[in-house]
Backbone as JSON, one array per atom type, in Angstrom:
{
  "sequence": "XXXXXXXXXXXXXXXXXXXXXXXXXXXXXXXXXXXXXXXXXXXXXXXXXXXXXXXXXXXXXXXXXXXXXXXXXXXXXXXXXXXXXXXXX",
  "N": [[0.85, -1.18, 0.0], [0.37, 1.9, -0.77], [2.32, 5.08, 0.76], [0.64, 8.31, 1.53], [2.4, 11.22, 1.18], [0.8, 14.26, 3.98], [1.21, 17.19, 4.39], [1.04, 19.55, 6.51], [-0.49, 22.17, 9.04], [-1.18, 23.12, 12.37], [-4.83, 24.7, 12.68], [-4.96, 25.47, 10.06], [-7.78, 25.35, 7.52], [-7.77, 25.1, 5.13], [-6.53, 22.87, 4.73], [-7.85, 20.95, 6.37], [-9.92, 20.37, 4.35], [-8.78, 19.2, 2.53], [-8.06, 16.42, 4.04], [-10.62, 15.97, 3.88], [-11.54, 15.12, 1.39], [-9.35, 13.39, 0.87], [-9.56, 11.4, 2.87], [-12.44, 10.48, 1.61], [-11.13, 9.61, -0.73], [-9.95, 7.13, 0.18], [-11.99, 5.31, 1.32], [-13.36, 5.05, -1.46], [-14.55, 2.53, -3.14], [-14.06, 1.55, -5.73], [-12.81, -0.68, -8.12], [-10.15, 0.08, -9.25], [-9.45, 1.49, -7.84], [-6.56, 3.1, -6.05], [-4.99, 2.58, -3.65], [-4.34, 4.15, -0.38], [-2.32, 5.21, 2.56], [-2.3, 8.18, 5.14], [0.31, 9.99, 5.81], [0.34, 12.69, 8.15], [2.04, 15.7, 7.85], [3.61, 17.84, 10.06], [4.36, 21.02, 9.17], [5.55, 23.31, 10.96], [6.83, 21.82, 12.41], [9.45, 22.08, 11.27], [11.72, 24.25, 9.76], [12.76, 24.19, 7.12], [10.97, 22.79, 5.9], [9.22, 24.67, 6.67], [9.72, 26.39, 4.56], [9.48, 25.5, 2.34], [6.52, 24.67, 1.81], [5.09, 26.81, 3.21], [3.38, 28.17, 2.26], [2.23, 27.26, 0.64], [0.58, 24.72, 1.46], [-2.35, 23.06, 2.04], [0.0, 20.32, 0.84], [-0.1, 17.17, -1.15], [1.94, 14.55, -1.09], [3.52, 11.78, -2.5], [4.86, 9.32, -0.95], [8.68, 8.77, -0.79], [8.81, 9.94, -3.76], [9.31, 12.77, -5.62], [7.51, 14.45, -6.75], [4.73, 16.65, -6.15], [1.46, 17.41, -4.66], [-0.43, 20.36, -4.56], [-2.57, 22.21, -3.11], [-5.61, 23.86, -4.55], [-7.37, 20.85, -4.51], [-8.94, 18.14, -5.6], [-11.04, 14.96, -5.83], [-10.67, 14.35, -8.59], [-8.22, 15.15, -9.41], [-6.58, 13.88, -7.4], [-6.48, 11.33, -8.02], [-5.6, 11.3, -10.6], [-3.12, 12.46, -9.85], [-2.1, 10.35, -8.17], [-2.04, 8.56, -9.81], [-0.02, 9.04, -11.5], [2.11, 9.34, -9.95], [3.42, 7.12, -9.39], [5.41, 4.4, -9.84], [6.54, 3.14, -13.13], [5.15, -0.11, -14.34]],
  "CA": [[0.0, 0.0, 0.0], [1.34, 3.26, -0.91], [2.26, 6.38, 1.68], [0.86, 10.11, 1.17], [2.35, 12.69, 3.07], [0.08, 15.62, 4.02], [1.92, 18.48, 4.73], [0.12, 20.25, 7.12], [-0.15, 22.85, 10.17], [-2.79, 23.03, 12.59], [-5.4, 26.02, 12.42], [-5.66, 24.98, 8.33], [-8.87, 25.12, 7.32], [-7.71, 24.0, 3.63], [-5.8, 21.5, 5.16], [-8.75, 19.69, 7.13], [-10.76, 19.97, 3.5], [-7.88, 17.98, 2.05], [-8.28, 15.99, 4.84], [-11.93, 15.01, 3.56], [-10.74, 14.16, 0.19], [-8.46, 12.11, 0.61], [-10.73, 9.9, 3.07], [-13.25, 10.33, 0.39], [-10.79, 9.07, -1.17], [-9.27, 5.98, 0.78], [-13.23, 4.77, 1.16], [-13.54, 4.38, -2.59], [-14.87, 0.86, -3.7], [-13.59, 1.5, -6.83], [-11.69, -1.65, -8.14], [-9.4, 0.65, -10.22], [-8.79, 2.67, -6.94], [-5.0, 2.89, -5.27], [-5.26, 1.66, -1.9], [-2.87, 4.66, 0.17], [-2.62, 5.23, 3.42], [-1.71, 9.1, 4.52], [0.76, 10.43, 6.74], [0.49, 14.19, 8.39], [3.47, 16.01, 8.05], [3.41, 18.97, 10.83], [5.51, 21.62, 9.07], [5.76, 23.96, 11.76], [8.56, 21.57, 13.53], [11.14, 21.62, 10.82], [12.02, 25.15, 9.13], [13.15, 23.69, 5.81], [9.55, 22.45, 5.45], [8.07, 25.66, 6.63], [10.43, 27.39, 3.73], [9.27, 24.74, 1.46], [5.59, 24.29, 1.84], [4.46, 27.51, 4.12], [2.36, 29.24, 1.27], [1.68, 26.19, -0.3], [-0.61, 23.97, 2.02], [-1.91, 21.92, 1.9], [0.5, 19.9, -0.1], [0.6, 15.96, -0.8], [3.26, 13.75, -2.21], [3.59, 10.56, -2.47], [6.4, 8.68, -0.18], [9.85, 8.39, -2.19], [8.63, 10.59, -4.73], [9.21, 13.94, -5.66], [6.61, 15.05, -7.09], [3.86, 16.74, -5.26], [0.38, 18.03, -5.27], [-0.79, 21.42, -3.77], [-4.99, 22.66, -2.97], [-6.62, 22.77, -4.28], [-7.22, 19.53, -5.15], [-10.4, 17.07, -5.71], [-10.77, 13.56, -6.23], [-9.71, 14.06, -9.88], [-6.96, 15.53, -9.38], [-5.61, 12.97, -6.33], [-6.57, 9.94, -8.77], [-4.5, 11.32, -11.51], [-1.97, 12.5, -9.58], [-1.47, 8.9, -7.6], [-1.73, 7.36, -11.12], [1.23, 9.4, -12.41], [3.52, 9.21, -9.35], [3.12, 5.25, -9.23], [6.41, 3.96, -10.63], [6.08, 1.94, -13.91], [5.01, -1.42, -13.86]],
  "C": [[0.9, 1.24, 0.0], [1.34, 4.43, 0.47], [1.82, 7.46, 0.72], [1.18, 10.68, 2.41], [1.35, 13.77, 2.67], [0.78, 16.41, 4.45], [1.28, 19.37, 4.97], [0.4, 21.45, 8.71], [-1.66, 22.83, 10.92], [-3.29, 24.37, 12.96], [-5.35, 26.01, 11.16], [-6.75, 24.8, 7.94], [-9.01, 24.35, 6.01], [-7.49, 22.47, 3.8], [-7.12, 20.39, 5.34], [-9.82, 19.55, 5.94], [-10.09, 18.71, 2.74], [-7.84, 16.79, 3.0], [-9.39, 14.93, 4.38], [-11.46, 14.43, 2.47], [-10.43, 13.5, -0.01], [-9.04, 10.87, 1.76], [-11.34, 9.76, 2.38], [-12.44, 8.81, -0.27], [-10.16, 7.29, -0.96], [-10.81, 5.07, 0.89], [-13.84, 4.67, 0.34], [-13.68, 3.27, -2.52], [-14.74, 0.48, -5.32], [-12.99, 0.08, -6.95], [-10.7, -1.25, -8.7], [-8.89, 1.78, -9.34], [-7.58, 1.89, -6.43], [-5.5, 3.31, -3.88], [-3.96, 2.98, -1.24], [-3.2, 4.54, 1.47], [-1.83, 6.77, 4.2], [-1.2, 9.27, 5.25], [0.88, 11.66, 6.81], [1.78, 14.21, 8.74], [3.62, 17.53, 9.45], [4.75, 19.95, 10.15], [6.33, 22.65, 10.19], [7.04, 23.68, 12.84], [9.34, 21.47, 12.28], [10.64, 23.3, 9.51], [11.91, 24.96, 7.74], [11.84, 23.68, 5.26], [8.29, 23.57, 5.33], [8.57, 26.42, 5.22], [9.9, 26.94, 2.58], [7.47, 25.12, 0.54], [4.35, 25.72, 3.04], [3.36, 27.92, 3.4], [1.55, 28.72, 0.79], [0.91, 25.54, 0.27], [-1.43, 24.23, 2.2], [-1.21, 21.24, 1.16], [0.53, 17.97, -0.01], [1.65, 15.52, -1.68], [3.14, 12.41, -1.5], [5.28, 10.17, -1.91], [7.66, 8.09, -1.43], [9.42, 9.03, -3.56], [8.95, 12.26, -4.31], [8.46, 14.84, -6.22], [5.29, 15.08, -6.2], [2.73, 17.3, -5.91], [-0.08, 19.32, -4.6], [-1.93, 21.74, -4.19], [-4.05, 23.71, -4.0], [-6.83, 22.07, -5.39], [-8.39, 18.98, -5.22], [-10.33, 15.53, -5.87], [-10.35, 13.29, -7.76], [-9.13, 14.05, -9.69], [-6.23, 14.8, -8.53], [-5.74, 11.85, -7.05], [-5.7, 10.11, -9.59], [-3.18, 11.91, -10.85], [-1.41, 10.9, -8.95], [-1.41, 8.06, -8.81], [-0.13, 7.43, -11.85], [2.45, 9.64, -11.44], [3.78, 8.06, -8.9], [4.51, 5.08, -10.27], [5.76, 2.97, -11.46], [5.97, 0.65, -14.03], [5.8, -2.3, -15.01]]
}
């Protein structure tokens, strides 16, 4: 099963919409859905991250990838993004 990070702070109001989403998303019964599972990132403890991602969050990315996604986002847009940061089979 794949990781997303959320890259998040708390007092986000975007954040906790991305939040729904992507359960939305994880409670698909799709058979053509990617199974993730997401991890919050708290940027607020690591500088780098606030320098990174302060303006930008919510942001996800997929674990071991570098490519990310930033709100706002929808269930299109998190289906085709997890389709296209899925290494090739």
């Amino acid at each position: 099963m794949d990781t997303l990070l959320l890259y998040t702070t708390s007092g986000c109001h975007l954040c906790d919409l991305a939040e729904t989403v992507l359960a939305e998303a994880q409670q698909s019964s799709s058979p053509d859905s990617i199974r993730f599972v997401v991890r919050k990132v708290e940027i607020s403890d690591d500088p780098e991250l606030v320098a990174r991602y302060g303006v930008r969050i919510p942001v996800i990315r997929m674990l071991d990838r570098s490519r990310d996604l930033g709100w706002p986002f929808g269930a299109t847009e998190l289906a085709n993004y997890l389709l296209m940061a899925r290494p090739s089979a």
